[in-house]
C-alpha positions as a Python dict, from the first residue, in 0.01 Angstrom:
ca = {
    (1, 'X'): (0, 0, 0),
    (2, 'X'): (103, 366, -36),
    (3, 'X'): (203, 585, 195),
    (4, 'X'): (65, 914, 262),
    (5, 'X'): (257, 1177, 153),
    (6, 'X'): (455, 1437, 345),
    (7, 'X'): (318, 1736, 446),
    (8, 'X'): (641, 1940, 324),
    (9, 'X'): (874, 1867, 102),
    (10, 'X'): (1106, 1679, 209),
    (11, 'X'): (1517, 1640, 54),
    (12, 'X'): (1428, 1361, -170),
    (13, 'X'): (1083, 1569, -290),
    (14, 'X'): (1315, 1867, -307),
    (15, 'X'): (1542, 1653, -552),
    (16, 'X'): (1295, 1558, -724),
    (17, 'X'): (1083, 1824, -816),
    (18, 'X'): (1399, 1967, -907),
    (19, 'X'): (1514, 1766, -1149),
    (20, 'X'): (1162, 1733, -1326),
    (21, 'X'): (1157, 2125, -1334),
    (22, 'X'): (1607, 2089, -1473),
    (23, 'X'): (1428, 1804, -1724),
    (24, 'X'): (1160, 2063, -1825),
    (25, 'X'): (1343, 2313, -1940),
    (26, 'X'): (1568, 2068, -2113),
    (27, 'X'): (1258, 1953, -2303),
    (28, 'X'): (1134, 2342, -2398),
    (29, 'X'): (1495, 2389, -2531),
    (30, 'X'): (1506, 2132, -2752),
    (31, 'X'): (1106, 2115, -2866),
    (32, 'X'): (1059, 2457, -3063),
    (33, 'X'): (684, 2382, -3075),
    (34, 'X'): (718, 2561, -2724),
    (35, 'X'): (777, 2844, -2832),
    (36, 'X'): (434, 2939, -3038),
    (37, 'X'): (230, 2901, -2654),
    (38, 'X'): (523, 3036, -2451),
    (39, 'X'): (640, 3311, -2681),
    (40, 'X'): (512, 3371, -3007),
    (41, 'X'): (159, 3328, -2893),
    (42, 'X'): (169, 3609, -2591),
    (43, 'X'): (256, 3891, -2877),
    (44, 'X'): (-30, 3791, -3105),
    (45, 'X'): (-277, 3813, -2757),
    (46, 'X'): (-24, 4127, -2639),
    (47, 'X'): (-118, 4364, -2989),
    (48, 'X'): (-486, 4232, -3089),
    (49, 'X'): (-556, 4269, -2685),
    (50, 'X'): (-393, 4651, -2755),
    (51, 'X'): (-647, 4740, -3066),
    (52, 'X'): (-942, 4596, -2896),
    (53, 'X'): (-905, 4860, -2545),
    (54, 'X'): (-710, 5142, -2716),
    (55, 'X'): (-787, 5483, -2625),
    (56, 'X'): (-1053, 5333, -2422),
    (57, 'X'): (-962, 5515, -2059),
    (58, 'X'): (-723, 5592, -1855),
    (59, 'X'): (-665, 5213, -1774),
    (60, 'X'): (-703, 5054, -2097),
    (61, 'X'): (-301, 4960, -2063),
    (62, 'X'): (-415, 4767, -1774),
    (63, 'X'): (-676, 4591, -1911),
    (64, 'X'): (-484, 4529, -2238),
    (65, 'X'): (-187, 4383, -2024),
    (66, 'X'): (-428, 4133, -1800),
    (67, 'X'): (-642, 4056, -2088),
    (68, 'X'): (-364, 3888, -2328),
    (69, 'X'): (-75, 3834, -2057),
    (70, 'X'): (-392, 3602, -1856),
    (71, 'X'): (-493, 3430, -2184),
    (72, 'X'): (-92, 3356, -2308),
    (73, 'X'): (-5, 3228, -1954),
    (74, 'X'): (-334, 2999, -1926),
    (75, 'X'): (-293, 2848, -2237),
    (76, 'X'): (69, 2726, -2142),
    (77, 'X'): (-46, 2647, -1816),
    (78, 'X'): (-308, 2420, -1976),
    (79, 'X'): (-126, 2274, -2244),
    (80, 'X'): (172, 2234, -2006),
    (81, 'X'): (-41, 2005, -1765),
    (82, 'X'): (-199, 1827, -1948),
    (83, 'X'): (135, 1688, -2107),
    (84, 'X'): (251, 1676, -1713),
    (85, 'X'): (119, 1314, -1723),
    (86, 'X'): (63, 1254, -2093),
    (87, 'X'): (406, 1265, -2158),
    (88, 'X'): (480, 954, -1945),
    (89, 'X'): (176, 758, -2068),
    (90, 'X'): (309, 875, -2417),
    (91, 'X'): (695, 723, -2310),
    (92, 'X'): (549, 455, -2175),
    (93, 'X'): (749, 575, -1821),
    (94, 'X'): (396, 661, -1588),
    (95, 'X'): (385, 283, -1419),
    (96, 'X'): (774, 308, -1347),
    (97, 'X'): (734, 702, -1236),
    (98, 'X'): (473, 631, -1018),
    (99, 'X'): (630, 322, -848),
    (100, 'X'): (984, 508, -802),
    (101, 'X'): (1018, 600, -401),
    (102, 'X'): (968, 941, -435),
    (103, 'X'): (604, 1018, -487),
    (104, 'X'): (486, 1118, -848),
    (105, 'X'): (338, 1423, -736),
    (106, 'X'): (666, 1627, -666),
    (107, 'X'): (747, 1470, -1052),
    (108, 'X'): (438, 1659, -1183),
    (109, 'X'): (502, 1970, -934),
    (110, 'X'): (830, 2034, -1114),
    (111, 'X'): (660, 2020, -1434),
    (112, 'X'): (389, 2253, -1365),
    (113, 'X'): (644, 2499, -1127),
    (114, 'X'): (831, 2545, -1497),
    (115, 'X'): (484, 2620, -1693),
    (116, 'X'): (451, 2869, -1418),
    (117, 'X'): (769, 3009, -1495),
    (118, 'X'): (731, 2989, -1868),
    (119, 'X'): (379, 3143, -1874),
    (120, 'X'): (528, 3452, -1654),
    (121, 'X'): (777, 3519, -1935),
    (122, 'X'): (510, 3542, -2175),
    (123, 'X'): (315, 3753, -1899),
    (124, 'X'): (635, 3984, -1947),
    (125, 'X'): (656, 3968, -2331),
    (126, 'X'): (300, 4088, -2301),
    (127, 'X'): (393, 4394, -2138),
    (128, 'X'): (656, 4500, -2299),
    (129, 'X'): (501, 4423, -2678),
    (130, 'X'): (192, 4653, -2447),
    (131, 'X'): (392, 4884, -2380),
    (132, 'X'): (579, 4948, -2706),
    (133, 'X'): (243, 4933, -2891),
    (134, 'X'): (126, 5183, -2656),
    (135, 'X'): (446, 5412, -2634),
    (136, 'X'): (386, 5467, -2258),
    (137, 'X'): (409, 5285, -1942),
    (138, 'X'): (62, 5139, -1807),
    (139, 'X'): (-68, 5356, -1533),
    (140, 'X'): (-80, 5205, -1207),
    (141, 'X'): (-85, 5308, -844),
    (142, 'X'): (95, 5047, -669),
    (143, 'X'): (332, 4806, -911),
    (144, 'X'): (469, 4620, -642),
    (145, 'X'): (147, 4500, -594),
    (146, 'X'): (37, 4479, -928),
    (147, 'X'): (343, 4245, -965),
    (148, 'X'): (255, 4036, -663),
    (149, 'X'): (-65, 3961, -742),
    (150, 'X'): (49, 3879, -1103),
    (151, 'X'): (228, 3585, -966),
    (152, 'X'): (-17, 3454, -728),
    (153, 'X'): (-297, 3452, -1043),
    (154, 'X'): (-26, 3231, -1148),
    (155, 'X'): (-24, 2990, -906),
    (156, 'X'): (-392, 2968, -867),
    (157, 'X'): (-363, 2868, -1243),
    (158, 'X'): (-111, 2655, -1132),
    (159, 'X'): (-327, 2468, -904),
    (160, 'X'): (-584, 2399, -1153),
    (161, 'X'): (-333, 2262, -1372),
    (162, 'X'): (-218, 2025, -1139),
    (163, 'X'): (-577, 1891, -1064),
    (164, 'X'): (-566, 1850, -1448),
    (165, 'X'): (-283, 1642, -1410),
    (166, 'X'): (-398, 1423, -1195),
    (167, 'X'): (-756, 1362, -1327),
    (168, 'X'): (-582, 1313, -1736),
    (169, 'X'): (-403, 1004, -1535),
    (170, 'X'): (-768, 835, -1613),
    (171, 'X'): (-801, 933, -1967),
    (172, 'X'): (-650, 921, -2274),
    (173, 'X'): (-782, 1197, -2414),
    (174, 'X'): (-644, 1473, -2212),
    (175, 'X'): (-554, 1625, -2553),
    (176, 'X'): (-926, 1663, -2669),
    (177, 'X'): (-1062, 1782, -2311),
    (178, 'X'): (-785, 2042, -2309),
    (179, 'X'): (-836, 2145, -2649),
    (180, 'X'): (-1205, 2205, -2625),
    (181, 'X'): (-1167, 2365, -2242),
    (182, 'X'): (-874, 2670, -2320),
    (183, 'X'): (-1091, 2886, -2486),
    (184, 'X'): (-1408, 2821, -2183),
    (185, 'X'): (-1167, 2882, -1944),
    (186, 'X'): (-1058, 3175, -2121),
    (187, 'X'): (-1377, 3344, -2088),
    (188, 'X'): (-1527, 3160, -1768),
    (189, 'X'): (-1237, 3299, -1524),
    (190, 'X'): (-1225, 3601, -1674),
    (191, 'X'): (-882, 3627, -1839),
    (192, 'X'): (-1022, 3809, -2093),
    (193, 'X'): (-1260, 4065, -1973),
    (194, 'X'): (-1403, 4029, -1637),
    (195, 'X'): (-1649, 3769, -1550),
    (196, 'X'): (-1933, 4008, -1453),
    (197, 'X'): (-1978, 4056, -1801),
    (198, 'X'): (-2098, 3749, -1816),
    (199, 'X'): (-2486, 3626, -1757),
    (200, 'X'): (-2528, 3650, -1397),
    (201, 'X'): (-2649, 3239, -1355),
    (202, 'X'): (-2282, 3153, -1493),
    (203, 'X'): (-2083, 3352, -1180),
    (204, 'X'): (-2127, 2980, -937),
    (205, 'X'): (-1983, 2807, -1219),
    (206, 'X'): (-1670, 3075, -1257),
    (207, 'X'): (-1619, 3087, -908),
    (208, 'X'): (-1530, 2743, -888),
    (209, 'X'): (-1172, 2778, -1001),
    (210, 'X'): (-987, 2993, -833),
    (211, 'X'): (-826, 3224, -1112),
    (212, 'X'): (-1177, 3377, -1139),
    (213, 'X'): (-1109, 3558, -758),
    (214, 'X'): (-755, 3580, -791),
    (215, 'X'): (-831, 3795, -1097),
    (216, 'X'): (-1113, 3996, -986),
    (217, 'X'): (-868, 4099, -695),
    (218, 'X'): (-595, 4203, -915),
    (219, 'X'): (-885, 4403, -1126),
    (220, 'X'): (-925, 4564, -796),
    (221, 'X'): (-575, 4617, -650),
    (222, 'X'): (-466, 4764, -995),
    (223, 'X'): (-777, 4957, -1172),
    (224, 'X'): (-903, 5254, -911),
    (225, 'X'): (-1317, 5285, -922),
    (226, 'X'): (-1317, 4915, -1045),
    (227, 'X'): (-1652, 4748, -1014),
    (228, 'X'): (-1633, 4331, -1028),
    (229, 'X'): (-1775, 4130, -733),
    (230, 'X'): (-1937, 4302, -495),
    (231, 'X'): (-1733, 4197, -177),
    (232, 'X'): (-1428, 4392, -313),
    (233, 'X'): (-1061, 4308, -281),
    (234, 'X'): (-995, 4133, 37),
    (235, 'X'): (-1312, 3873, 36),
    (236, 'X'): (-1191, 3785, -366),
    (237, 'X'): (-843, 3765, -241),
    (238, 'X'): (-970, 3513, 79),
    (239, 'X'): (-1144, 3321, -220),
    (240, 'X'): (-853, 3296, -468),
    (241, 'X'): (-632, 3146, -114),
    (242, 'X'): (-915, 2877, -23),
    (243, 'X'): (-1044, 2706, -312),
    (244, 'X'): (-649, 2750, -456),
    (245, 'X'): (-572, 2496, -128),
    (246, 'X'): (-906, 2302, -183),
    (247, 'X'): (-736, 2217, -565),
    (248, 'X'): (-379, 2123, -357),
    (249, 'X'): (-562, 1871, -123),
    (250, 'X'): (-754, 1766, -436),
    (251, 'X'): (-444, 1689, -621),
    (252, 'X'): (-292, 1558, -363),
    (253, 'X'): (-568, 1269, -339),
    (254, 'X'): (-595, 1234, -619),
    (255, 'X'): (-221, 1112, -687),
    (256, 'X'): (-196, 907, -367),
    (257, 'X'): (-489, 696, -541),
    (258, 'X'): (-335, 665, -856),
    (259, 'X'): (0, 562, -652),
    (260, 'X'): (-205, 339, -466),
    (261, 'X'): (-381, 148, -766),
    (262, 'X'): (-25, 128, -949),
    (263, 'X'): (152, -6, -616),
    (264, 'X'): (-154, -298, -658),
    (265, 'X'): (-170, -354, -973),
    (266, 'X'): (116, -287, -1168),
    (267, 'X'): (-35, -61, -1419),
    (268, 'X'): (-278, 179, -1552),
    (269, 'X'): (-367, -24, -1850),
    (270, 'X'): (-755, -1, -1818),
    (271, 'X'): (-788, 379, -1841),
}
């Protein structure tokens, strides 16, 4: 039977989320097709993103900015966990992975810890293709914060893509499901424009996953007069923190079953 994991990460988790995030870059390098999502992509969102808000207010920058740097970053993020898994299945390396001692969750952590990384240098070829489209700097009252809570809409995309991991461990056709949910997700969190827009019976659904209150508060922290959800900043921010650590422990289940079904079986060939 499997063990439960640790609550921390221990050395060998350290080593070995480590070396899957050292093996992930090593795969980006020498697969160009990475480049189009991490790279080439974020300047197509960055200058169509530019002529859709241009000249719209004060803040359009902003908007321009979250609008394309949120959909580039997703997109990785998606792509980039739903291959977390498939790659193994694909190598024929997920039965061995997930029998090795350390447990295959700190394996997919590195993976998804470098689409994080990846999908925040797109976030920053956003701004600057933004910003040279614009010919001025965005206007914003606190960047530090701005830049803060940049990341953390990260990491609650993050989270979702590891619960993605886990759950394409029982199908093969994580490729499909991903395909066909990037472009819901880019308009049901609100990456594009925010989710208010939206008809009010879809909000539950939104609110589900927590990049839809992680960024309604950066809406709020960065655009003054903003009008999204009407508990404001600190009650979206509150949301973005809990249902992010509801996706963790779901993960985190999640895996230790999958462990547990390898450890008695010996494979995964029924799914």
């Amino acid at each position: 039977m499997a063990t439960a994991l640790p609550t921390g990460l221990a050395p060998s988790g350290l080593r070995s989320t480590w070396a899957s995030v050292r093996l992930s870059v090593l795969q980006f390098l020498a697969d160009p097709q990475w480049l189009i999502p991490s790279m080439i992509a974020p300047v197509i969102f960055g200058i169509v993103s530019f002529e859709l808000v241009v000249g719209s207010g004060p803040y359009y920058l902003v908007y321009a900015i979250l609008g394309a740097g949120m959909m580039s970053m997703w997109g990785q993020t998606l792509y980039g966990s739903g291959w977390a898994t498939g790659q193994d299945r694909e190598y024929g390396t997920l039965e061995p992975t997930i029998q090795a001692p350390s447990p295959y969750l700190y394996v997919v952590l590195g993976r998804v810890l470098w689409n994080v990384i990846s999908g925040l240098i797109g976030g920053g070829i956003v701004y600057l293709v933004v910003v040279a489209a614009a010919g001025e700097l965005p206007t914003l009252d606190n960047p530090l914060l701005f830049a803060g809570l940049f990341v953390f809409v990260m990491f609650t995309l993050a989270s979702v893509g590891i619960v993605l991991a886990a759950f394409y461990v029982y199908t093969r056709y994580a490729g499909f499901i991903q395909n066909i949910g990037e472009f819901a997700f880019y308009v049901g969190t609100g990456c594009m424009f925010p989710v208010i827009f939206l008809p009010w019976w879809t909000n539950p659904v939104s609110l589900v996953f927590p990049p839809t209150w992680a960024l309604d508060a950066l809406r709020y922290a960065s655009i003054p007069g903003y009008q999204g959800f009407g508990w404001g900043f600190g009650v979206d921010l509150a949301g973005a923190a809990g249902t992010t650590a509801v996706y963790l422990i779901l993960a985190h289940q999640v895996f230790r079953r999958v462990e547990r079904h390898v450890l008695e079986v010996g494979n995964l060939s029924e799914y």
